[in-house]
C-alpha positions in Angstrom: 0.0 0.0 0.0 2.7 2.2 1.1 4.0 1.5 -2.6 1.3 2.6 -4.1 1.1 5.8 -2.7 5.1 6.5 -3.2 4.3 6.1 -6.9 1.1 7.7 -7.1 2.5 11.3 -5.3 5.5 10.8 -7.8 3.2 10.6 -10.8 1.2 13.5 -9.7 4.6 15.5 -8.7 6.1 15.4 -12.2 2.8 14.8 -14.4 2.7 18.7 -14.5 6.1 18.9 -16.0 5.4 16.9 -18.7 2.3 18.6 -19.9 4.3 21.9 -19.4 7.2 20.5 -21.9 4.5 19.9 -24.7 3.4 22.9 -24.2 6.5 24.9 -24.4 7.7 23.0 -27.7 4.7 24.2 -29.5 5.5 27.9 -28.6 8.6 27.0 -29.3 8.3 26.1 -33.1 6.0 28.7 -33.5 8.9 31.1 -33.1 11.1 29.0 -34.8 9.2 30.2 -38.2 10.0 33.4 -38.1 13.8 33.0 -36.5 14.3 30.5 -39.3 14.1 33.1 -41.5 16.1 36.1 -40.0 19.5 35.8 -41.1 21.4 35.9 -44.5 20.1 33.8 -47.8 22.3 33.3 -50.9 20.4 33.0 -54.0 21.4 30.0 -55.8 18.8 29.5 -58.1 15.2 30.8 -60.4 12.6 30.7 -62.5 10.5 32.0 -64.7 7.1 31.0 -66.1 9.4 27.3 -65.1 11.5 28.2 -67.1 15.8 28.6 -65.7 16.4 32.0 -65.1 19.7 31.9 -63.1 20.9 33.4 -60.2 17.9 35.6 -58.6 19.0 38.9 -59.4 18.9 39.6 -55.6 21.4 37.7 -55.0 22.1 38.1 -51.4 18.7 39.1 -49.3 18.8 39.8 -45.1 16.2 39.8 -42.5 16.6 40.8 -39.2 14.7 40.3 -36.0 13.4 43.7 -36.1 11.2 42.8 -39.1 13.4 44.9 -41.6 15.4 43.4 -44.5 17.5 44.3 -47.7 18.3 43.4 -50.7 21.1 43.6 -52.2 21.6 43.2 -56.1 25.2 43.2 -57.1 27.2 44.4 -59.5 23.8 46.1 -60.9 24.8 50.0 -60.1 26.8 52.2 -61.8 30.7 51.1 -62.7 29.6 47.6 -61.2 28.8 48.5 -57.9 26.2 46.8 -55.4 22.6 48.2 -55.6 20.7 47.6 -52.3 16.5 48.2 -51.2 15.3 48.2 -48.1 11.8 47.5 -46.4 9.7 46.1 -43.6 8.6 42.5 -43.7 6.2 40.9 -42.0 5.2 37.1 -42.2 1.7 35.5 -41.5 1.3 31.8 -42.4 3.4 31.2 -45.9 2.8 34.8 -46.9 5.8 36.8 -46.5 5.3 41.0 -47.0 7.4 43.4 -47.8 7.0 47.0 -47.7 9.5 49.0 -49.7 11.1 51.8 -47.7 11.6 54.3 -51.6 9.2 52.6 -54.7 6.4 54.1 -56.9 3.3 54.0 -55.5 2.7 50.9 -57.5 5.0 48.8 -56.4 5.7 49.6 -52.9 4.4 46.3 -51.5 5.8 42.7 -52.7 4.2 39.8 -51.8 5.7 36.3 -52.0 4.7 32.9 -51.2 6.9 30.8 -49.3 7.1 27.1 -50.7 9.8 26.0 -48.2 11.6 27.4 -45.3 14.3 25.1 -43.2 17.0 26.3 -41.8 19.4 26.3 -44.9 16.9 26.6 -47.6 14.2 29.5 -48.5 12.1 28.8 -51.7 9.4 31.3 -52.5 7.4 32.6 -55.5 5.7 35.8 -56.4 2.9 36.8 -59.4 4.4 39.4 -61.5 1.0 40.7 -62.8 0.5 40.3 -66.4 3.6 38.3 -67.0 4.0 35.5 -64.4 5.1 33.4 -61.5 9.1 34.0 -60.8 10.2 31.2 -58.2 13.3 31.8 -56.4 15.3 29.3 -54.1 18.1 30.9 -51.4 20.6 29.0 -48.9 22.5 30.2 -45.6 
């Protein structure tokens, strides 16, 4: 009897704790989305209308944990020098935003789809209206 009641207040001590730890690692990967994706990405590959369209053309893109980001397009200024925009983004599902910090009223806001998001790999697309779907892939 004595047994019994040993296990059962040990059972009730740490049941708690493990219902706590479940709970934690869902908040957990919750914020894990959006870490995942502050950081540097190298784009490595794209597409057009499926059809190989090389290197994106921003070629090195950064998000920070203050929900800004910039990308930078080298080589595509003047005398070969770097060219770089910057924005606000914001993330809700697979839906990444950006807002464009200078761009004509048209084209402030760029929406892309993500298709995958690990750690070392970023893959979205985005509807270029009237034209198409460009699909570009990135790595850490």
């Amino acid at each position: 009897m004595k047994k019994r009641i040993l296990i059962y207040g040990i059972l009730i001590t740490i049941l708690p704790f493990i219902s706590c730890s479940s709970d934690d690692d869902n908040s957990n990967s919750n914020n894990s989305t959006n870490a995942s994706l502050i950081g540097t990405w190298n784009g490595t590959a794209s597409t057009f209308n499926s059809q190989n369209a090389g290197i994106p053309d921003n070629n090195i893109v950064k998000f920070t944990s203050d929900n800004r980001t910039e990308f930078i397009y080298e080589g595509f200024g003047n005398n070969g020098e770097d060219i770089s925009e910057f924005g606000d983004w914001s993330k809700n599902g697979n839906t990444l935003t950006i807002i464009w910090d200078d761009a004509d009223s048209d084209n402030e806001t760029y929406i892309l789809q993500i298709s995958e998001l690990t750690e070392n790999s970023l893959k979205w697309e985005t509807e270029i209206s009237g034209e198409g779907t460009l699909t570009e892939t990135f790595v850490r």
